[in-house]
N, CA, C, O and CB atoms as a CASP TS submission, in Angstrom:
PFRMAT TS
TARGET T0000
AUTHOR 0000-0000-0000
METHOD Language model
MODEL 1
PARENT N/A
ATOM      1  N   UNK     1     -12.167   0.503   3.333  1.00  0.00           N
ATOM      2  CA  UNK     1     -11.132   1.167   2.569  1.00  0.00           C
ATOM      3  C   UNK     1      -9.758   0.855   3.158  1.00  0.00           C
ATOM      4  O   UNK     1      -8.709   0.725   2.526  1.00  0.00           O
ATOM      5  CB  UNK     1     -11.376   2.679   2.537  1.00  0.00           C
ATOM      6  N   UNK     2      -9.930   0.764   4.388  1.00  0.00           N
ATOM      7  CA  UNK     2      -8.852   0.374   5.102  1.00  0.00           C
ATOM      8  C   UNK     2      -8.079  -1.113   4.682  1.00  0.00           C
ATOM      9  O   UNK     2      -6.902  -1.357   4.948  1.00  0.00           O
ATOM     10  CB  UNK     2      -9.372   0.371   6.495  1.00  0.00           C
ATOM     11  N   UNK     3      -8.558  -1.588   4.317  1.00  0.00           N
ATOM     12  CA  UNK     3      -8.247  -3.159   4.737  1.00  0.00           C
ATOM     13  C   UNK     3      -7.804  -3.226   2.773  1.00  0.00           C
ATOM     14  O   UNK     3      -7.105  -4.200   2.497  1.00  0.00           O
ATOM     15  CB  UNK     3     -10.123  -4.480   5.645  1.00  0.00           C
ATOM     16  N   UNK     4      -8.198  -2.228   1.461  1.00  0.00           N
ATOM     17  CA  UNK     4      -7.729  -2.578   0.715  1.00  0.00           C
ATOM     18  C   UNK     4      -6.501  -1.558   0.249  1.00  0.00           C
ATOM     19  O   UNK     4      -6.028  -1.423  -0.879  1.00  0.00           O
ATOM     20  CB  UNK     4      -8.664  -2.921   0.014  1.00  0.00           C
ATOM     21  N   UNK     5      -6.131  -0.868   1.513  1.00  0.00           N
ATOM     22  CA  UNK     5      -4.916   0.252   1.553  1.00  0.00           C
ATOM     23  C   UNK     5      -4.097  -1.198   1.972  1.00  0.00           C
ATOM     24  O   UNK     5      -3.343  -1.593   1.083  1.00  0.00           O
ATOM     25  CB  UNK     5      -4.976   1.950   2.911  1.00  0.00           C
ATOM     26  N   UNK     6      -4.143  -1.939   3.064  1.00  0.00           N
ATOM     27  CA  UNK     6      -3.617  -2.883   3.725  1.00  0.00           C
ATOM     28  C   UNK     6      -2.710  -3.784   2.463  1.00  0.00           C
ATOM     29  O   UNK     6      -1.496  -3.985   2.463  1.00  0.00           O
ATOM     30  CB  UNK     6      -4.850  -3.667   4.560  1.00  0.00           C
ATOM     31  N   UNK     7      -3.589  -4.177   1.559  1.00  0.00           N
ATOM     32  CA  UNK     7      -3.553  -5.256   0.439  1.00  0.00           C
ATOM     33  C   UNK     7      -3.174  -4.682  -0.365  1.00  0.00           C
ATOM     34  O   UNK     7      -2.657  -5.649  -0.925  1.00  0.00           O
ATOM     35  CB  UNK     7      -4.618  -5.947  -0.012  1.00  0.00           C
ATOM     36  N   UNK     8      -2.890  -3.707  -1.135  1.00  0.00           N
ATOM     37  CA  UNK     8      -2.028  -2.726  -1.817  1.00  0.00           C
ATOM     38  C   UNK     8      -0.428  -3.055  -1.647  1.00  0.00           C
ATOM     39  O   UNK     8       0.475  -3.606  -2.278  1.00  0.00           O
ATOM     40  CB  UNK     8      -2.370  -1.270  -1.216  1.00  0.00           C
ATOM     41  N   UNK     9      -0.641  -2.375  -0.402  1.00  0.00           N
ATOM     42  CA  UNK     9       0.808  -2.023   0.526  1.00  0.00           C
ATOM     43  C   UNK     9       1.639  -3.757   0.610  1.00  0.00           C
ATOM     44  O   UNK     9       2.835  -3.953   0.396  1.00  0.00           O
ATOM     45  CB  UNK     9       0.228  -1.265   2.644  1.00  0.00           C
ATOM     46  N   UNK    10       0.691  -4.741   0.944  1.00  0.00           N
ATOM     47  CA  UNK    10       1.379  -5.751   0.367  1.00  0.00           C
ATOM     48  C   UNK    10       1.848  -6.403  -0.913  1.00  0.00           C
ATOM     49  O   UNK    10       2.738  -7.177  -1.266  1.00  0.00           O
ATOM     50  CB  UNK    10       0.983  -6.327   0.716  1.00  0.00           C
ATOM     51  N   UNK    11       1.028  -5.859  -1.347  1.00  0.00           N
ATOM     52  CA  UNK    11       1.595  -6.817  -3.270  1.00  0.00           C
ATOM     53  C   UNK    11       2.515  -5.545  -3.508  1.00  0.00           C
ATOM     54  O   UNK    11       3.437  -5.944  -4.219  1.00  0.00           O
ATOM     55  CB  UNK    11      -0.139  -7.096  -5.168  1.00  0.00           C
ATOM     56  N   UNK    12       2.659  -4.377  -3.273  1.00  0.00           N
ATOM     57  CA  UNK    12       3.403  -3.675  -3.301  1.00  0.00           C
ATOM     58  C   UNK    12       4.860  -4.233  -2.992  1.00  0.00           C
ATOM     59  O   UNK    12       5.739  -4.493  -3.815  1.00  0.00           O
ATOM     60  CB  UNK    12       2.920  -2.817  -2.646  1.00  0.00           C
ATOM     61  N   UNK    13       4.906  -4.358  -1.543  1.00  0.00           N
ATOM     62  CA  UNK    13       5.973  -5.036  -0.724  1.00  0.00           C
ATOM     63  C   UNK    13       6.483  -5.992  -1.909  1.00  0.00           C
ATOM     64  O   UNK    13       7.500  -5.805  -2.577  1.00  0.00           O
ATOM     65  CB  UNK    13       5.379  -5.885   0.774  1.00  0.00           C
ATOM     66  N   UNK    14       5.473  -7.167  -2.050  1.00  0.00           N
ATOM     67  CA  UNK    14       6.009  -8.083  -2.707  1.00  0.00           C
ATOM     68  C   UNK    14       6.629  -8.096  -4.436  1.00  0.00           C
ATOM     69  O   UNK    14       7.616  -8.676  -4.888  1.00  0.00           O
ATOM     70  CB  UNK    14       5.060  -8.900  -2.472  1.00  0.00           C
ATOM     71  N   UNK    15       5.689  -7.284  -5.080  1.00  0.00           N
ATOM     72  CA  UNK    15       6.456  -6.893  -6.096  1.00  0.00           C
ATOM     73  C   UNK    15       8.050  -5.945  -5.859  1.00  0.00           C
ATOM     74  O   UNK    15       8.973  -6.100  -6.659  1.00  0.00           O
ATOM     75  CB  UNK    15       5.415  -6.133  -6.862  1.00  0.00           C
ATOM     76  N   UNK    16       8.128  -5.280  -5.023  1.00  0.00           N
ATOM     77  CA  UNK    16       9.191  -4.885  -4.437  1.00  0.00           C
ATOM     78  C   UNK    16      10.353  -5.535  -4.566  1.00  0.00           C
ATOM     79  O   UNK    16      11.405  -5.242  -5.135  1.00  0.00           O
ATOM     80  CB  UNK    16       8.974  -4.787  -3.365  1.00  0.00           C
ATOM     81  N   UNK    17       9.957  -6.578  -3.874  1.00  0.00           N
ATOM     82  CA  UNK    17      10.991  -7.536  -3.340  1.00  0.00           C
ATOM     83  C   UNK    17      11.392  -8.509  -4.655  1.00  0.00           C
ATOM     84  O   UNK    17      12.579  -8.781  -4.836  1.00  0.00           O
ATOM     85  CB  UNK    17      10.324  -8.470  -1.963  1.00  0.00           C
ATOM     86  N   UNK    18      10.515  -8.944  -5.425  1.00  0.00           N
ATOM     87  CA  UNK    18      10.755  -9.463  -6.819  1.00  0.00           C
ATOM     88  C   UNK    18      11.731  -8.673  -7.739  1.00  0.00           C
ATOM     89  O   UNK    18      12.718  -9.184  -8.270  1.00  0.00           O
ATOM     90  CB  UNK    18       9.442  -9.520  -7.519  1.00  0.00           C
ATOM     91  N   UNK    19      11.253  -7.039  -7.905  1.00  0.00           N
ATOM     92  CA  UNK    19      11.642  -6.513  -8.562  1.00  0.00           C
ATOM     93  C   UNK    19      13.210  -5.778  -8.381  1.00  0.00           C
ATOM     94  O   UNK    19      14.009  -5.602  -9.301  1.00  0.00           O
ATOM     95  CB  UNK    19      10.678  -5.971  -8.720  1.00  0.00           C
ATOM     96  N   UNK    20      13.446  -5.338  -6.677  1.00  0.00           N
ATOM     97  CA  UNK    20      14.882  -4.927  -6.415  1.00  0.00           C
ATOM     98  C   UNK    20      15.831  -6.160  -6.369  1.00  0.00           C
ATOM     99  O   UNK    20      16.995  -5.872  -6.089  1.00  0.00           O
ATOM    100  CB  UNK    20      14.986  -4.135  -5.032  1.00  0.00           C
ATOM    101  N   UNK    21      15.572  -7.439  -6.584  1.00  0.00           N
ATOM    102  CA  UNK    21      16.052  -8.031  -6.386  1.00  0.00           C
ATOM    103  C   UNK    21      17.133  -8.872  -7.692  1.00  0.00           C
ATOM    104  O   UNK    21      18.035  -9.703  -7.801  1.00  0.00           O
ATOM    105  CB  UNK    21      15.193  -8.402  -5.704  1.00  0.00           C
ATOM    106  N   UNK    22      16.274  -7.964  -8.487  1.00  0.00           N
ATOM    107  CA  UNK    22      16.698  -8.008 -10.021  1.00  0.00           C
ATOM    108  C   UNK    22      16.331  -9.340 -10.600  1.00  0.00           C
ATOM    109  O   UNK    22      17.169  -9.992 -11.223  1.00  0.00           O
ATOM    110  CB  UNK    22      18.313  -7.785 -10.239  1.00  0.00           C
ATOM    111  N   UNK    23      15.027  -9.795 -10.403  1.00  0.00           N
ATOM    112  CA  UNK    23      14.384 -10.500 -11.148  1.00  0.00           C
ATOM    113  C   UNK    23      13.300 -10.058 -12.458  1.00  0.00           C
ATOM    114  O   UNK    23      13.085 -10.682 -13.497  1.00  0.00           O
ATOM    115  CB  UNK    23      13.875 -11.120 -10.252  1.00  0.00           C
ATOM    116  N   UNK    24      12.742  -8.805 -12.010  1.00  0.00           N
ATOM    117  CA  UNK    24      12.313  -8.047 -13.154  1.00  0.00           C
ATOM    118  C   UNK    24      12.509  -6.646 -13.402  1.00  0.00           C
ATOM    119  O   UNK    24      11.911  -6.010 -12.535  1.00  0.00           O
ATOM    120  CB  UNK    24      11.139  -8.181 -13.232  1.00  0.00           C
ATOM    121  N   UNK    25      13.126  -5.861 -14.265  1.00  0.00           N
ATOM    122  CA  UNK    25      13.714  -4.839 -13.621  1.00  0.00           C
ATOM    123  C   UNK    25      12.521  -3.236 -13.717  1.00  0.00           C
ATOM    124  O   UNK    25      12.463  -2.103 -13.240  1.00  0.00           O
ATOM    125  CB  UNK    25      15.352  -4.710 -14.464  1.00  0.00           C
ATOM    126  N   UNK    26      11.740  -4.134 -14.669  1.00  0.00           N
ATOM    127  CA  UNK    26      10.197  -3.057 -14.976  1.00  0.00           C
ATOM    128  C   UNK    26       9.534  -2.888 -13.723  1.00  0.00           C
ATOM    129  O   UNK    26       8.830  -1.921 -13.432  1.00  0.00           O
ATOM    130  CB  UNK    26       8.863  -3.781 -16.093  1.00  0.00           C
ATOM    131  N   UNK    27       9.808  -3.951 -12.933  1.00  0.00           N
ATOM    132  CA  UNK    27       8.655  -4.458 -11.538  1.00  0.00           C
ATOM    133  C   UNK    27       8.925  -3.166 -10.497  1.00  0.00           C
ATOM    134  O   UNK    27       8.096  -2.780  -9.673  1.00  0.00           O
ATOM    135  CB  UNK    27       9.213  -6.364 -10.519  1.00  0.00           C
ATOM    136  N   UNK    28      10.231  -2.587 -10.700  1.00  0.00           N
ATOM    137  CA  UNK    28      10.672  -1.735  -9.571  1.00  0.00           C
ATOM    138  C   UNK    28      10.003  -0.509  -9.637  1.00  0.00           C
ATOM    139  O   UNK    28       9.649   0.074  -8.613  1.00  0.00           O
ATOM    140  CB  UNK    28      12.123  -1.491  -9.542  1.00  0.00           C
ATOM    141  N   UNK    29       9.765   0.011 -10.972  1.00  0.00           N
ATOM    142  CA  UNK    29       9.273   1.192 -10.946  1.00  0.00           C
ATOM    143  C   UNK    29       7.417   0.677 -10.218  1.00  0.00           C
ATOM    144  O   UNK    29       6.782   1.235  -9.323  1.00  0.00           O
ATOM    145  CB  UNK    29       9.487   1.961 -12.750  1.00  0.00           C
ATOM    146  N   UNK    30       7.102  -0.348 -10.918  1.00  0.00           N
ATOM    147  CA  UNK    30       5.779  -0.662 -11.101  1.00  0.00           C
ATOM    148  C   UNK    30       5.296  -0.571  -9.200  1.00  0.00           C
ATOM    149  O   UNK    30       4.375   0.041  -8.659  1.00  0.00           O
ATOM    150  CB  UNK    30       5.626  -2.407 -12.074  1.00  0.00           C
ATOM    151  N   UNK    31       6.435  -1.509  -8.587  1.00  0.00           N
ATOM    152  CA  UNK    31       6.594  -1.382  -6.968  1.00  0.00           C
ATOM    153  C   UNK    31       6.454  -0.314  -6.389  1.00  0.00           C
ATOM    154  O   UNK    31       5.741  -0.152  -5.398  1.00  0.00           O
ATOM    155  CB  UNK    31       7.724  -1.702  -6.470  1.00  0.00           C
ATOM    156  N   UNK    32       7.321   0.793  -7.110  1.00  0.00           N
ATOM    157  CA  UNK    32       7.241   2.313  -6.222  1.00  0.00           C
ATOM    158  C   UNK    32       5.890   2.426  -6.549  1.00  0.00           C
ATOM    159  O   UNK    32       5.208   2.175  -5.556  1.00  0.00           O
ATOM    160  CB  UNK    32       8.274   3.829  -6.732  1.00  0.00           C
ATOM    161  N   UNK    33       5.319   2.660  -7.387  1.00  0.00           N
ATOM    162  CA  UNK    33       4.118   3.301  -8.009  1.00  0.00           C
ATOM    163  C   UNK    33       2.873   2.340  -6.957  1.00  0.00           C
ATOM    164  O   UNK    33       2.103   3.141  -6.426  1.00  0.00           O
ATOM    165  CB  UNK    33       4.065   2.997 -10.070  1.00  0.00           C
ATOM    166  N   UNK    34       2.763   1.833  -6.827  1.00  0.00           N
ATOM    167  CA  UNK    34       1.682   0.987  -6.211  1.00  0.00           C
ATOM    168  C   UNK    34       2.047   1.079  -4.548  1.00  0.00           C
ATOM    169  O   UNK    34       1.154   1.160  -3.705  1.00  0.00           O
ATOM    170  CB  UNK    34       1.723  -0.723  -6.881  1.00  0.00           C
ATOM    171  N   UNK    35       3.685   1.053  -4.163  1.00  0.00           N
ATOM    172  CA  UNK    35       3.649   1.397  -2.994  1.00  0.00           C
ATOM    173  C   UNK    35       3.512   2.711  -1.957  1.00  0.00           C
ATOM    174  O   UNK    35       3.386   2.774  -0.735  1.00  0.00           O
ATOM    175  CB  UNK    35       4.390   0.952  -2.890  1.00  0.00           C
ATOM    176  N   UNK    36       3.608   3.895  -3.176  1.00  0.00           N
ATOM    177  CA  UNK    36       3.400   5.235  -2.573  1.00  0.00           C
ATOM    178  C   UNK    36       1.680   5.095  -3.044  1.00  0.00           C
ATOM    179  O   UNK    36       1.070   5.839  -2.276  1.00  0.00           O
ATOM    180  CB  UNK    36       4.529   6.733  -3.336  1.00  0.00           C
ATOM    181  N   UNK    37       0.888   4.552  -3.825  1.00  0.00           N
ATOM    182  CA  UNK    37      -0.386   4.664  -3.796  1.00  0.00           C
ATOM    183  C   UNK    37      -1.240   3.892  -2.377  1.00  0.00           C
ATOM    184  O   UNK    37      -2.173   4.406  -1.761  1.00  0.00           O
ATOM    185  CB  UNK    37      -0.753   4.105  -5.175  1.00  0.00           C
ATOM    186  N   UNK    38      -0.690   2.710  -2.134  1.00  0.00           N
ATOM    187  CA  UNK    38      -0.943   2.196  -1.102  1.00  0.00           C
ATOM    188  C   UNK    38      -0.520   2.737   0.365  1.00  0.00           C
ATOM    189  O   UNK    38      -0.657   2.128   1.426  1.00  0.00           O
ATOM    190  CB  UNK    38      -0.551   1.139  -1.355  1.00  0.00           C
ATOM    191  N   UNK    39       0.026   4.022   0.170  1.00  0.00           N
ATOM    192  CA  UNK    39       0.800   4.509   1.503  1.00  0.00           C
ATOM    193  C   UNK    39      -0.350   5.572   1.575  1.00  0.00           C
ATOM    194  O   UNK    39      -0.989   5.548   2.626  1.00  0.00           O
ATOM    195  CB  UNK    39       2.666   5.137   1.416  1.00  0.00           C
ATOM    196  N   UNK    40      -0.769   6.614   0.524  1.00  0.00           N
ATOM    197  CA  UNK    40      -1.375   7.466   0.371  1.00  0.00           C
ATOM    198  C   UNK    40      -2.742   7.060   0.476  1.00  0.00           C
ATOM    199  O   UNK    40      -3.656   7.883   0.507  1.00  0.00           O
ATOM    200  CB  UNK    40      -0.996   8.010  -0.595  1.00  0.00           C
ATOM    201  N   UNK    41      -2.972   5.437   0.550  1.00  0.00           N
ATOM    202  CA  UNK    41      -4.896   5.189   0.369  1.00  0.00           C
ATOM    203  C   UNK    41      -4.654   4.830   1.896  1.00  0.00           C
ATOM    204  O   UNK    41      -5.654   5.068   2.574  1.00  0.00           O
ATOM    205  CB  UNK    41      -5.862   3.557  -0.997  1.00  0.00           C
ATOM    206  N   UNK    42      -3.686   4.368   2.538  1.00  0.00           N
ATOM    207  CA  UNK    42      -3.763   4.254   4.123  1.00  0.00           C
ATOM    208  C   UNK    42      -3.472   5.466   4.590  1.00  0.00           C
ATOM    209  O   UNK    42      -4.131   5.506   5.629  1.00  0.00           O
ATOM    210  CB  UNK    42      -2.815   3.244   4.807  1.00  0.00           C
ATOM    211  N   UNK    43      -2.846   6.595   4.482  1.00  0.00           N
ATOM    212  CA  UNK    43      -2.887   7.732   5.111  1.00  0.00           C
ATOM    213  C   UNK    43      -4.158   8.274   5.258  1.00  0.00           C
ATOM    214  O   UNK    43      -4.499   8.798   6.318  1.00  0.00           O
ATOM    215  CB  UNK    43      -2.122   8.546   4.561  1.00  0.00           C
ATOM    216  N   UNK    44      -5.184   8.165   3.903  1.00  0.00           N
ATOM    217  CA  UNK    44      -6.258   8.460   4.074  1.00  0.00           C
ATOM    218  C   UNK    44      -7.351   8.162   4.724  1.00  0.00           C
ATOM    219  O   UNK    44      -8.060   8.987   5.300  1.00  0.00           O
ATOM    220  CB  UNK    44      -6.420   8.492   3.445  1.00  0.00           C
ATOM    221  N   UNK    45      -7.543   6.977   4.666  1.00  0.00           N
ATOM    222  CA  UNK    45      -8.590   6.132   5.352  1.00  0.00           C
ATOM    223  C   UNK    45      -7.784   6.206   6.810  1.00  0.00           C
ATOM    224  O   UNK    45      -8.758   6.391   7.538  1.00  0.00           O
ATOM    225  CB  UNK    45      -8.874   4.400   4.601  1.00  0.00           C
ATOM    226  N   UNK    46      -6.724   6.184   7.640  1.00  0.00           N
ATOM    227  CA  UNK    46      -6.168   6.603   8.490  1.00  0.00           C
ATOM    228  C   UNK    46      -7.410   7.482   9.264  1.00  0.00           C
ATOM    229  O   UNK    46      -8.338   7.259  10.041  1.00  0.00           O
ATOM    230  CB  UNK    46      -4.935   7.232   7.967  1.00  0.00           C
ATOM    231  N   UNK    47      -6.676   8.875   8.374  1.00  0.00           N
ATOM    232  CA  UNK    47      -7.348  10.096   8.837  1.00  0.00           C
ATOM    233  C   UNK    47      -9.228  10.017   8.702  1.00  0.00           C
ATOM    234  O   UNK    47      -9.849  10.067   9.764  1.00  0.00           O
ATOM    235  CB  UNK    47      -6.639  11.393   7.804  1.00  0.00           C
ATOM    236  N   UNK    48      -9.789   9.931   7.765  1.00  0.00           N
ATOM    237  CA  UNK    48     -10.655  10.061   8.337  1.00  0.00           C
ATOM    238  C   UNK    48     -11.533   8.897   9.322  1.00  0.00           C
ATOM    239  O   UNK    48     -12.507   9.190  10.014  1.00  0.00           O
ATOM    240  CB  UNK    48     -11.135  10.561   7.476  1.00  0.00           C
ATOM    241  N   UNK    49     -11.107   7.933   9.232  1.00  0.00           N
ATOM    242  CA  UNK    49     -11.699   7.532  10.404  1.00  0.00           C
ATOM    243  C   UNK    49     -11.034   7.586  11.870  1.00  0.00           C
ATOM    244  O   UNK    49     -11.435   6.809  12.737  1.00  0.00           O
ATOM    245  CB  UNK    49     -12.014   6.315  10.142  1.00  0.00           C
ATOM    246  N   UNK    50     -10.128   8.411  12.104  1.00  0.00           N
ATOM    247  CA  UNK    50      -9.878   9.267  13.101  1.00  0.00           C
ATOM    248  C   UNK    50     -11.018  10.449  13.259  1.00  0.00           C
ATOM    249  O   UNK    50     -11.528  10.692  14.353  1.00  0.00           O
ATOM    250  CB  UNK    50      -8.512   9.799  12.841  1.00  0.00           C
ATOM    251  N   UNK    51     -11.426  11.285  11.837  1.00  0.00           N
ATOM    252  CA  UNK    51     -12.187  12.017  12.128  1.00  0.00           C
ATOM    253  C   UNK    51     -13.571  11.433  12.475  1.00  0.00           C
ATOM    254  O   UNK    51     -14.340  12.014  13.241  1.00  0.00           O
ATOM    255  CB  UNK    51     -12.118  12.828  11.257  1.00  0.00           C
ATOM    256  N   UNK    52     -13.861  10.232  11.865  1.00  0.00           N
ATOM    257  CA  UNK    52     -15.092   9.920  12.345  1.00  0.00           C
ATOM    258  C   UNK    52     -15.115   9.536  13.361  1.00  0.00           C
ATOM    259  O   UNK    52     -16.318   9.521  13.619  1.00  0.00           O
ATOM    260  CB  UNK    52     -15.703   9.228  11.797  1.00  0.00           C
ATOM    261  N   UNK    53     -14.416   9.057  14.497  1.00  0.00           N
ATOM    262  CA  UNK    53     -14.252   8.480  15.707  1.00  0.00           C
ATOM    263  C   UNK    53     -14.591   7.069  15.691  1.00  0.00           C
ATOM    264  O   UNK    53     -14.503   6.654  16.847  1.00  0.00           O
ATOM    265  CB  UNK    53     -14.976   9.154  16.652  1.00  0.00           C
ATOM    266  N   UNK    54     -14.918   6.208  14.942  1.00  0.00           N
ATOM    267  CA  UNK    54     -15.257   5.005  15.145  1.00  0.00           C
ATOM    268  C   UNK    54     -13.889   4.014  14.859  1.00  0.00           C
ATOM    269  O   UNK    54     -13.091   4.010  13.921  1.00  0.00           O
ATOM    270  CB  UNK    54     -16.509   4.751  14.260  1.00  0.00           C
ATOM    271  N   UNK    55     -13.999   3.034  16.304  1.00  0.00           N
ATOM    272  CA  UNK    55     -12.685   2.091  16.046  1.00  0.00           C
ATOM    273  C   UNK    55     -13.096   1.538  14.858  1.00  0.00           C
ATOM    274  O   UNK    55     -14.258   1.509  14.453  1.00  0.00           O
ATOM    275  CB  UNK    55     -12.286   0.882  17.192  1.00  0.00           C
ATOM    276  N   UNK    56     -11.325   0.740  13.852  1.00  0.00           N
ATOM    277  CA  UNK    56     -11.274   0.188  12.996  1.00  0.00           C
ATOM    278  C   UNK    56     -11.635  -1.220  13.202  1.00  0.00           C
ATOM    279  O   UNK    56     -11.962  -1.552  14.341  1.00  0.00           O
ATOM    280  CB  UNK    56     -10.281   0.461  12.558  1.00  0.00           C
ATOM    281  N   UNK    57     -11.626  -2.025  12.340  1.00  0.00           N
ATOM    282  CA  UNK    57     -12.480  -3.225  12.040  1.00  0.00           C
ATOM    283  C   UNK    57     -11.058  -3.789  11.380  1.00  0.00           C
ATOM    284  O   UNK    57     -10.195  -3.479  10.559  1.00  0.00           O
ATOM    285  CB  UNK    57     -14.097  -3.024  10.951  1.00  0.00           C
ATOM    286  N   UNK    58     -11.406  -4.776  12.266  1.00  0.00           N
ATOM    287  CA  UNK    58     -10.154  -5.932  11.610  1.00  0.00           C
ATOM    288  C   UNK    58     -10.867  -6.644  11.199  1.00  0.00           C
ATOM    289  O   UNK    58     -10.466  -7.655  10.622  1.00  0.00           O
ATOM    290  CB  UNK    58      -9.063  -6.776  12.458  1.00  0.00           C
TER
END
């Protein structure tokens, strides 16, 4: 779960960067939206595998 919070948070980034940059101006909202989802699927998977105690897996 971890690793597709990771990959989120990047196409996030990158639509980001497309979109504030005023190449598409739909992309920006589309950016926030995918980058607070990708913040919120790594906060999660964060926490509980803190609660489970087992190191993460790169």
């Amino acid at each position: 779960m971890m690793s597709w919070a990771v990959t989120f948070l990047i196409v996030a980034l990158v639509a980001a960067l497309l979109g504030f940059g005023g190449v598409a101006g739909t992309a920006v909202e589309a950016a926030k939206l995918v980058f607070f989802v990708a913040l919120v699927l790594f906060a999660v998977s964060a926490v509980t595998g803190m609660l489970r105690g087992r190191s993460p897996r790169l």
